[in-house]
C-alpha positions in Angstrom: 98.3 3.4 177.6 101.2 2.8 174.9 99.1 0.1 173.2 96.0 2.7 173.0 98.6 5.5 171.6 99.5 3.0 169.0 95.9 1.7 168.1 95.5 5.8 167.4 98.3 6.1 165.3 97.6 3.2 163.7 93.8 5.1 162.7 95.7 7.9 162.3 97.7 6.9 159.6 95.1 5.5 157.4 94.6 2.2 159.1 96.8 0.5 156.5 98.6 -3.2 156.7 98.5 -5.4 160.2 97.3 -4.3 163.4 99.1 -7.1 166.1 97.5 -6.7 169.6 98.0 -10.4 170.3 99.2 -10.8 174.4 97.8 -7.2 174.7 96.4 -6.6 178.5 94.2 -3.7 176.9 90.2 -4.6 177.5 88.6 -3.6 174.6 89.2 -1.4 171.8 88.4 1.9 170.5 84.9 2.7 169.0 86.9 4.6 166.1 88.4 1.9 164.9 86.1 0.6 162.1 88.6 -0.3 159.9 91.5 -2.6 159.6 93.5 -2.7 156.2 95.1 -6.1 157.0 94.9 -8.6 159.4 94.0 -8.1 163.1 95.7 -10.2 165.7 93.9 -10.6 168.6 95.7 -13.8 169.7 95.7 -14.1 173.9 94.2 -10.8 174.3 91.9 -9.7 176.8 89.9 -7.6 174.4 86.1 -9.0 175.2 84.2 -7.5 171.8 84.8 -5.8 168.7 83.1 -2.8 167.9 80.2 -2.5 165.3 80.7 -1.7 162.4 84.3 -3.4 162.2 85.8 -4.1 158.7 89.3 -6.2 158.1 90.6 -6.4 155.2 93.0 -9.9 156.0 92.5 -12.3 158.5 90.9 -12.0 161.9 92.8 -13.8 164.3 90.7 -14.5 167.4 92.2 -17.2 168.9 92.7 -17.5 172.8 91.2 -14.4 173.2 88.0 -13.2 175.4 85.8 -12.7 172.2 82.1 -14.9 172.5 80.3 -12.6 169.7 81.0 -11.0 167.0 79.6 -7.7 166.2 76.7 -6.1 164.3 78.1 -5.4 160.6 81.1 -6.9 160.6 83.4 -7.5 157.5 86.1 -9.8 157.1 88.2 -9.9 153.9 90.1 -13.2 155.0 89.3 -16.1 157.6 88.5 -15.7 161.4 90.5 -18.0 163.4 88.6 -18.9 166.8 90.4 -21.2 170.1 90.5 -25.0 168.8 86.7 -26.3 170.2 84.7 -23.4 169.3 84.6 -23.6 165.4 81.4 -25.1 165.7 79.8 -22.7 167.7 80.9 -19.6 165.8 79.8 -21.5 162.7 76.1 -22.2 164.2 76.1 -18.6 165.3 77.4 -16.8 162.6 76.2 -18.8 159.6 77.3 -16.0 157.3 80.7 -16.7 158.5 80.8 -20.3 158.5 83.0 -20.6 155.6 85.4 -18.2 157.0 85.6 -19.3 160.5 89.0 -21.7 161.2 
């Protein structure tokens, strides 16, 4: 619950800089959050998708984390970093991406 009360503050305040849920237990994340003004960190979360519609403005840190697909209108100012083995498979499925994906 404090990690959800932070994720609204965090929207509340303009989504501005880094938004860490890395080692969070949270599930999944709010539909309201559409935009990130840095980097999310989503290292060793158990967050399973990303809403639609999802912009970051830094990095997209994906690594260790329950994530198999990346959502419908996604924008990602820096790279996405996925778990070490699946580079590939993001790449093929996400060609758009493929330059980004680390």
């Amino acid at each position: 619950i404090a990690i959800n009360r932070q994720i609204q503050e965090y929207i509340k305040n303009g989504s501005k800089g880094e938004l860490d849920l890395s080692n969070t237990p949270i599930k999944q994340l709010p539909s309201n959050l559409t935009k990130v003004g840095g980097g999310l960190c989503l290292y060793n979360s158990k967050i399973e998708k990303l809403p639609d519609n999802l912009t970051v403005g830094g990095n997209l840190d994906l690594e260790d984390s329950k994530i198999e697909k990346l959502p419908d209108n996604l924008t990602v100012g820096g790279r996405i970093y996925v778990a070490f083995g699946k580079e590939q498979y993001f790449k093929d499925k996400y060609p758009q991406f493929s330059n980004k994906i680390r």
